[in-house]
C-alpha positions as CSV (number, residue, x, y, z in Angstrom):
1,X,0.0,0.0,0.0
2,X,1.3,3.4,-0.8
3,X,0.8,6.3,1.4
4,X,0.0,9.5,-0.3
5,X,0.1,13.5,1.7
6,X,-2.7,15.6,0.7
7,X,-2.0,19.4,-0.6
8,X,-5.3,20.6,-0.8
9,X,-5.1,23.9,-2.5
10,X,-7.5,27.2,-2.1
11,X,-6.5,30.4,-3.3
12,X,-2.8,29.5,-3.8
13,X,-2.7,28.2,0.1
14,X,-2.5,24.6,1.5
15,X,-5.3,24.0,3.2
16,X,-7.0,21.2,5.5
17,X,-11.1,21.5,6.3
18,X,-13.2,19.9,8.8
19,X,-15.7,17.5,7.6
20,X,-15.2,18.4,3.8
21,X,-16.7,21.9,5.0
22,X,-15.1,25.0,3.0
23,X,-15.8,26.9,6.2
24,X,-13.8,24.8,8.4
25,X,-10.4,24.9,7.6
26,X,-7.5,24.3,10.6
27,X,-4.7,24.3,8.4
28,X,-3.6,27.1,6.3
29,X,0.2,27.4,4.6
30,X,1.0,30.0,2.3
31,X,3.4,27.7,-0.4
32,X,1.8,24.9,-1.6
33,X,5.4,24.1,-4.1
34,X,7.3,23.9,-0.3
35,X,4.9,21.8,1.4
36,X,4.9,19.1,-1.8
37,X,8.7,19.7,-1.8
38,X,9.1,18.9,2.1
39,X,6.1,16.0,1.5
40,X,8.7,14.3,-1.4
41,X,12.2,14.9,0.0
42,X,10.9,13.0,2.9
43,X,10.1,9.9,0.8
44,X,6.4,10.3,0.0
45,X,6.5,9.2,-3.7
46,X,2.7,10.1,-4.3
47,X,1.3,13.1,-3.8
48,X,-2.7,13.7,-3.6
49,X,-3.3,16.9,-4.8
50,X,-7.0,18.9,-4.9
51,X,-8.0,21.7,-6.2
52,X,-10.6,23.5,-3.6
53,X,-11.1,26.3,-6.1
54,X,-12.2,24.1,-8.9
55,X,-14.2,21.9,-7.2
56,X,-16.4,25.0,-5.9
57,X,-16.1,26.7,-9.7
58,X,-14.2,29.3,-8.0
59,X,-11.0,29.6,-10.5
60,X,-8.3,26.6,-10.1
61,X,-5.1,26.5,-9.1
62,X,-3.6,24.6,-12.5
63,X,-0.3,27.0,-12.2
64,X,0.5,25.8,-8.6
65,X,-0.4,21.8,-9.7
66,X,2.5,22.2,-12.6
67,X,4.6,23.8,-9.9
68,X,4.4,20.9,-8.0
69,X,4.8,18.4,-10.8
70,X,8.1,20.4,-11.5
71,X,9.5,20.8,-8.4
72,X,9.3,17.0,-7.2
73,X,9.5,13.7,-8.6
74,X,6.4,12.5,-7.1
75,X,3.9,10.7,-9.2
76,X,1.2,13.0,-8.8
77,X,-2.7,12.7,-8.7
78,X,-5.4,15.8,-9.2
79,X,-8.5,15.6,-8.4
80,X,-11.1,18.8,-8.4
81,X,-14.1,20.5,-10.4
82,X,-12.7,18.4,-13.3
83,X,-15.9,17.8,-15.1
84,X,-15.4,17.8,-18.8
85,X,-12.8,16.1,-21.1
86,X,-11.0,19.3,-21.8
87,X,-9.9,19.0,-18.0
88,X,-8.9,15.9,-18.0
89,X,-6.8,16.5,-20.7
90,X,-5.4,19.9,-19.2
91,X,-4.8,18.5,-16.4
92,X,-2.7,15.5,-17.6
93,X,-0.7,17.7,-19.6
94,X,0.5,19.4,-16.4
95,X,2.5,16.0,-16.1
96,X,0.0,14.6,-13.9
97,X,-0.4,10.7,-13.9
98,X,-3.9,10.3,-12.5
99,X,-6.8,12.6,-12.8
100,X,-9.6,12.0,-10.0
101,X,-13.2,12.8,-11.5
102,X,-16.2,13.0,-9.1
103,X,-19.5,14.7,-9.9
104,X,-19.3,13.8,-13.7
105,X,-18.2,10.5,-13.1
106,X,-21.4,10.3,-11.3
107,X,-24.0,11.8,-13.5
108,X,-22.1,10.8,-16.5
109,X,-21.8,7.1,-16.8
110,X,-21.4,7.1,-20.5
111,X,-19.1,10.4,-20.4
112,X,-16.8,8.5,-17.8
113,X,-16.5,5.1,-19.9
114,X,-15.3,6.6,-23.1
115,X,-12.8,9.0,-21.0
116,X,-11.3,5.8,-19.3
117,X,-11.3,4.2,-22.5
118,X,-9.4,6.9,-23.9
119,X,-7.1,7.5,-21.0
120,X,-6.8,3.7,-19.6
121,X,-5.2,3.7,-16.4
122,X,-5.2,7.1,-15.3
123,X,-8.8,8.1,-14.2
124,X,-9.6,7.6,-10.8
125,X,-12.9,7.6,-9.7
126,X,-13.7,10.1,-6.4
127,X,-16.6,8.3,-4.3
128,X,-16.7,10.8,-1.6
129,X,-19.2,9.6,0.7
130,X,-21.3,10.5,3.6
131,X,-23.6,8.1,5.3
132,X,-23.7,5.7,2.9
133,X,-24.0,8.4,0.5
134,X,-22.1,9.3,-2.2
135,X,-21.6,13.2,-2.5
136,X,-21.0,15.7,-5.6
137,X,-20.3,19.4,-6.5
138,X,-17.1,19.2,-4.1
139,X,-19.0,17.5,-1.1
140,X,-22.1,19.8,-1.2
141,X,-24.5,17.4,-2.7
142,X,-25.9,14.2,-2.2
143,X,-26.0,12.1,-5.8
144,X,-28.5,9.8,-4.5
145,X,-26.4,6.6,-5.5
146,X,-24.9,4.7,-2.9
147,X,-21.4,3.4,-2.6
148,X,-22.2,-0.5,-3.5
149,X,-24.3,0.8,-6.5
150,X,-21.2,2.6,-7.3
151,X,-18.7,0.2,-7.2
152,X,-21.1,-1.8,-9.6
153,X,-21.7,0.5,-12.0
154,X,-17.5,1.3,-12.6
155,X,-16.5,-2.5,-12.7
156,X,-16.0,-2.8,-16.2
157,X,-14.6,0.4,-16.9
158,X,-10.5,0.7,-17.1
159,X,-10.0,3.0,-14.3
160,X,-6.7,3.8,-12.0
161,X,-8.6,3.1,-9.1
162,X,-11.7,4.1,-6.9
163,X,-11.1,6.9,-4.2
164,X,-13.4,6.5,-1.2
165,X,-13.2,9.5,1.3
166,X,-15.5,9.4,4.6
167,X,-16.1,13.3,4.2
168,X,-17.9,13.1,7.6
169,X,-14.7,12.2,9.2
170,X,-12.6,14.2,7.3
171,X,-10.1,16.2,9.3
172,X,-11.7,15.5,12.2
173,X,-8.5,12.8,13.6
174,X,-11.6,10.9,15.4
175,X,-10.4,7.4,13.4
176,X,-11.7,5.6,10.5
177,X,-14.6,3.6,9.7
178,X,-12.8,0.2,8.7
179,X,-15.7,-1.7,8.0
180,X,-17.1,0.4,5.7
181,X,-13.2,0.8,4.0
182,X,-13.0,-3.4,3.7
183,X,-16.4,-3.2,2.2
184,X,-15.2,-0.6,-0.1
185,X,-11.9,-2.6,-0.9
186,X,-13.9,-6.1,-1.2
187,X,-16.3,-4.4,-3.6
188,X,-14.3,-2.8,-6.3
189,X,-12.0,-5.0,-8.8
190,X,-10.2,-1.8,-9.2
191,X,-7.3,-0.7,-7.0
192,X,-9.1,0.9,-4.1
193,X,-7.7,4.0,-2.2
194,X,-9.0,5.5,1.2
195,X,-9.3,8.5,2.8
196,X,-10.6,10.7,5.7
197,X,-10.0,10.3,9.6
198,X,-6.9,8.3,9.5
199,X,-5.5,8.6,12.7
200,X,-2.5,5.8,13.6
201,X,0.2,3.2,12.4
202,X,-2.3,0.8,13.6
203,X,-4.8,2.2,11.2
204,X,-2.7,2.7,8.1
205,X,-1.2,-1.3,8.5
206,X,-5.1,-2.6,9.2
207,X,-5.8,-1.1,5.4
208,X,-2.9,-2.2,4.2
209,X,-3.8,-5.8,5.4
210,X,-7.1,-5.2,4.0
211,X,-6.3,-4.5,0.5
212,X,-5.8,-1.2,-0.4
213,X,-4.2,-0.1,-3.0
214,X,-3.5,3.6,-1.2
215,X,-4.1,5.6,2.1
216,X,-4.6,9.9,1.6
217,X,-3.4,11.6,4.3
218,X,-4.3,14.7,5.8
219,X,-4.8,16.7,9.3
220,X,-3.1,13.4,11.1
221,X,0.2,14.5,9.2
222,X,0.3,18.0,9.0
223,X,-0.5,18.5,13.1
224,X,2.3,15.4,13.4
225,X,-0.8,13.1,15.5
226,X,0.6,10.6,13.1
227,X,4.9,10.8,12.6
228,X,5.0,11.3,8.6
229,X,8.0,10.5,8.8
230,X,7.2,6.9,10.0
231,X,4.3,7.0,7.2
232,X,7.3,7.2,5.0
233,X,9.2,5.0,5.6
234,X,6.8,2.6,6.2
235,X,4.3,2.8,2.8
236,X,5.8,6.1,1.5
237,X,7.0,3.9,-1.5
């Protein structure tokens, strides 16, 4: 399993929220490039990176993204407010290596097939999910679909993976949900990744023995509640 930091960017700051709120950040950095840089030199060689601002259809933060790519060696993933082909191509051409698609994946079926046909193995799929529930329009609405119907739907397509985030535990450092993450990892064929409320080692090594593919972390690492550099050395590559 490969452990990925998260640089979530809004308005050219590092951010981390509460909940997958907007209104509840606790982390604020003013270089995004530095925090990657730091992330990479300390032997994370993934990097999740989201772009706040696009997800909300505020702007994006595409110049700070190639930045990144640039200035490290990570194999980078972007995920946020991409929601047309146009992105996705954009986005790759920034030097990215996956490109995480949410609210179109969602109401799009057909629009997500043929853009994983055409990209194979470098769309990941966000299911960020609350209650049950997944979420769209950067964690602001509920899709209606739930996470097993989900993980149906995608199985045929040739996706880089599934993203499952527990937005309600997001940030908050209160644990994860690890029944809900096996179920996730037992019902995808495609590499599944796992995020929100990781807390511990003990956590991190329980979804590694469970399948996953990748862990994002957040909050745990940036207030140090979880050494990152332990996270390195232990899944960092």
């Amino acid at each position: 399993m490969i452990a990925a930091p998260a640089v979530d960017l809004r308005q050219g700051r590092c951010v981390q929220l509460i909940g997958g709120r907007p209104e509840d950040g606790k982390v604020s950095l003013p270089d995004p490039v530095a925090r990657a840089l730091t992330w990479w030199e300390m032997g994370f060689e993934d990097l999740h990176v989201v772009d706040l601002d696009a997800a909300l259809s505020r702007g994006h933060n595409r110049d700070v993204i190639r930045d990144i790519v640039e200035a490290t060696g990570a194999t980078v993933q972007v995920g946020g407010g991409v929601r047309d082909t146009s992105s996705v191509e954009e986005i790759l051409d920034l030097g990215v290596e996956r490109v995480i698609v949410g609210t179109r994946a969602i109401d799009d079926p057909l629009w997500l097939e043929k853009t994983a046909e055409e990209y194979p193995g470098r769309i990941l799929v966000a299911a960020d999910v609350r209650d049950g529930e997944v979420l769209r329009k950067g964690w602001t609405q509920s899709s209606g679909i739930s996470i097993s119907d989900l993980l149906q739907r995608l199985h045929l397509y040739p996706l880089a993976g599934v993203l499952c985030t527990d937005v309600a535990r997001e940030g908050r450092m209160e644990g994860i949900d690890l029944n809900t993450a096996e179920s996730v990892i037992r019902g995808t064929r495609h590499p599944a990744w796992i995020s929100g409320g990781i807390t511990t080692m003990t956590e991190l090594r329980a979804l590694d023995q469970a399948g996953a593919a990748g862990a994002v972390l957040g909050m745990a690492i940036y207030t140090g509640v979880i050494p990152p550099e332990q996270v390195a050395k232990e899944f960092g590559a």
